[in-house]
N, C-alpha and C positions, 0 to 999 in steps of 0.2 A: 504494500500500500504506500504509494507515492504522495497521496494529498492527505490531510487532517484537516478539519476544521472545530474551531470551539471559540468560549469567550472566557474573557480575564478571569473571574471565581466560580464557583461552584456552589457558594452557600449564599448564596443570593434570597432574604426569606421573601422579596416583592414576586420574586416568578414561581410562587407557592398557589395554585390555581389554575395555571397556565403553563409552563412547563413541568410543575411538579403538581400530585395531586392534592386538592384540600386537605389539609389536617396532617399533611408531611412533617414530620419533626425532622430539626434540625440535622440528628444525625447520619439520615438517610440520603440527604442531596447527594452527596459525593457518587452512592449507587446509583440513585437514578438519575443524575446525567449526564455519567460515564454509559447510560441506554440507550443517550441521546443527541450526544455528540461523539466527538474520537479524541480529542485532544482539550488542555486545558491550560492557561498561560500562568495558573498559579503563582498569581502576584502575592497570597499568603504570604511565599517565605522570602519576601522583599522586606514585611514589620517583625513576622519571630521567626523563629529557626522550631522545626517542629521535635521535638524529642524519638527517637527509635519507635516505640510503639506508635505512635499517629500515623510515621510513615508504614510502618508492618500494615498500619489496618487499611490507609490507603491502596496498597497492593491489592491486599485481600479483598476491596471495595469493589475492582475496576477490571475488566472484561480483556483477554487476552489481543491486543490491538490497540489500546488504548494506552495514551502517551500523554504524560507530563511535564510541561516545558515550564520549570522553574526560574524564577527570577533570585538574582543573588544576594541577598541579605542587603540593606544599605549602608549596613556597620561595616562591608565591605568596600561597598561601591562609590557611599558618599562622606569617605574622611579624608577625602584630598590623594594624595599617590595611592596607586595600585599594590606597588611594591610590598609595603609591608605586612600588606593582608594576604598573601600568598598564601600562608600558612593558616589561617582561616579559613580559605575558600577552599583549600583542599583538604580542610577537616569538614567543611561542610556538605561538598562531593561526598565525601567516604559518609555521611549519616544521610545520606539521600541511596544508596546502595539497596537498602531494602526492596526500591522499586524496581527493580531487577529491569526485563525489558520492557518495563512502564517509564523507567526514564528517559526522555527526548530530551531535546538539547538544552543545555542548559543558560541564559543569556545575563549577560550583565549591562544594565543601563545605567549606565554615564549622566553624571548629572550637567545642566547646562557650563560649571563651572569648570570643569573639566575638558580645558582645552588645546589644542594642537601641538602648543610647547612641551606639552608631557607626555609624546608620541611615543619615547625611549621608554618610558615607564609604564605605559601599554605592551610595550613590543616584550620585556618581561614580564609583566603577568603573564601575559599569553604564552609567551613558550613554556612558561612554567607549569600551566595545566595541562594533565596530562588527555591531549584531544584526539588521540586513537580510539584511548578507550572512554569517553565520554564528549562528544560534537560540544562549543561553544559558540554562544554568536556575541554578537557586542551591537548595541544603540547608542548612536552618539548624538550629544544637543547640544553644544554649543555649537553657534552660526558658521564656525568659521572652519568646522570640519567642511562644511558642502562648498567651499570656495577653494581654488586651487592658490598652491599645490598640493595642499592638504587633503585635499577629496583624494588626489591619484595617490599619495604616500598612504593615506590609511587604508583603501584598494589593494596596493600591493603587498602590505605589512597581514593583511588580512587573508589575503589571494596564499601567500606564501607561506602562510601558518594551516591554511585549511580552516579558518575561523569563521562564520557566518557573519552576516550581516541582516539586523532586523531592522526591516523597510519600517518607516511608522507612517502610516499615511491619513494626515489632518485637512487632506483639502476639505472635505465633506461639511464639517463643522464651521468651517470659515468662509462659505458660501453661502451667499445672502446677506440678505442687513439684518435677518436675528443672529440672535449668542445663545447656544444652547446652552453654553457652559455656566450663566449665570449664577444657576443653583447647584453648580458642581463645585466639590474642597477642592479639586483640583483640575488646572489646568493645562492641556496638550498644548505640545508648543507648536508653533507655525513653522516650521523649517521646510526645505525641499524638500520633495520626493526623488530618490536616487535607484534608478532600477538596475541598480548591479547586485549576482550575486557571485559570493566569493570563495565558494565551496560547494560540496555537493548538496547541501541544504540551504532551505530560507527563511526567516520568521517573519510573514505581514502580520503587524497591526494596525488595524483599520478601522480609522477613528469615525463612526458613526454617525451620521445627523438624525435627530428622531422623528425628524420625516421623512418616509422611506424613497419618494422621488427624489429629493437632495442627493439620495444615494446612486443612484439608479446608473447615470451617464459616468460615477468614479468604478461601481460596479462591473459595468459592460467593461470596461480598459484592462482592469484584473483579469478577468473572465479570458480577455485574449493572451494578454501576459501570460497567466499560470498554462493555456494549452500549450504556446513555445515552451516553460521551462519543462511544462513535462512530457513533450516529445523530449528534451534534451535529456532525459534521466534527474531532473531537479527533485529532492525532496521537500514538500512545502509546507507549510504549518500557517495556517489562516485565521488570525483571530478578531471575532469581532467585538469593540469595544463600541458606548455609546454614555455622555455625558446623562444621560435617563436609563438606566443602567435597565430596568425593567424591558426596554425597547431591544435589548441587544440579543437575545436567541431567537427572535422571530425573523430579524433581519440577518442573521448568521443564515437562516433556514431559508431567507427568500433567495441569496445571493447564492447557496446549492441549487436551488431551482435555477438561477438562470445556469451555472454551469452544465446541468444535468440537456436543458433546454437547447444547448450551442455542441453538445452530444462531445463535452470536454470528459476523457476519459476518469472519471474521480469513480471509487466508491460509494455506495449507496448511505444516505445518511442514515442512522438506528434509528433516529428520533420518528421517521417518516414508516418505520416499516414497524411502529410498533402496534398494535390489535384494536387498541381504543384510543379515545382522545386522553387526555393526564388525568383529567377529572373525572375518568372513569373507571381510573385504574384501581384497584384494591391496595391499600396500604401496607408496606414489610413489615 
């Protein structure tokens, strides 16, 4: 299986109705929407780090094909240099182990302050993990990675390590004269879209508008994209994000459709093939 798609968490209690069924407790989301998608961007363990059993039970949750693209702790990613968390990040690989092959790649996002002068300090972290046996990708946000010559050196630094590259794509949200984001804590940043990838994998994030036309024409572009990478043997990881976070698996599910519709070779969603609607389903 070449494509995944899913969206940033799983314990979402607003899609308790709708993707999950009334009266779901908490502790079941993890199963059932590992039923209903393939892949999940588990921004979790960006605020804690989860203890050995949480991840055992997560394994034990999630359906043989199903894949956990973890984010890396920000006690990692946002104290300024790479370098001396090395030794963190690869204590925190070794307690994510559990997930056997439930773990997909693992990504670290770069905070805006984190910029081009500290490419050397990049290029260590990264050879330092060991990415044979575990794929990485890196998100970078400050401005001045997507201006050259900084686009081509962190291209090549990345090309050269086998390290991914997660596309984050905000046109959606900054189209139009609304702000969805107004009642969002937090805000995506406006940077380019760069459609290089730099390895044999890809992580999109695809920032959302919660009207689902706003989407539609950033949609159709993807839709064409992902058929070139995966004719090319590209592994891709899709995730849909949306500042109404309630809006984000219906539109994960619409944009399957249009791939299924453009006859782009992806596996079948779970969520589509399951017997009933969610709120008919009988509770674990």
């Amino acid at each position: 299986m070449n494509f995944f798609i899913g969206c940033a968490v799983w314990a979402y209690k607003g899609w308790v109705g709708e993707l999950y069924p009334q009266g779901t407790r908490t502790a079941d989301f993890l199963h059932l929407y590992s039923r209903r998608f393939t892949t999940v961007e588990g921004n979790t363990t960006f605020y804690a780090v989860p203890n050995q059993e949480t991840v055992t039970r997560w394994a034990a949750d999630t359906p043989a094909g199903f894949e956990f693209c973890l984010k890396l702790p920000r006690d990692i990613t946002h104290k300024g240099l790479l370098k001396p968390y090395i030794p963190t990040a690869l204590k925190f690989l070794e307690g994510m182990r559990p997930l056997g092959k439930h773990l997909g790649p693992i990504f670290a996002q770069l905070p805006p302050s984190y910029a081009p002068a500290l490419l050397d300090d990049l290029s260590n972290f990264l050879e330092a993990w060991p990415r044979t046996e575990s794929p990485l990708a890196v998100e970078v946000r400050h401005p001045d990675w997507f201006k050259e010559p900084h686009a081509s050196n962190l291209t090549a630094l990345l090309e050269k390590l086998g390290v991914g590259r997660v596309l984050l794509d905000s046109r959606p949200i900054y189209t139009g004269d609304d702000d969805p984001q107004l009642q969002s804590e937090r805000r995506k940043p406006k940077l380019p879209l760069q459609l290089s990838v730099t390895a044999s994998f890809t992580l999109i994030r695809f920032i959302s508008h919660p009207n689902l036309s706003v989407n539609q024409p950033f949609m159709e572009e993807w839709v064409r994209q992902i058929q070139q990478w995966l004719q090319m043997g590209v592994r891709i990881y899709f995730f849909v994000h949306c500042p109404i976070e309630a809006r984000s698996p219906n539109t994960a599910r619409h944009f399957q459709q249009l791939l299924e519709q453009s006859s782009t070779p992806v596996p079948p969603l779970p969520w589509n093939n399951l017997e009933h609607p969610p709120n008919q389903l009988s509770l674990l």
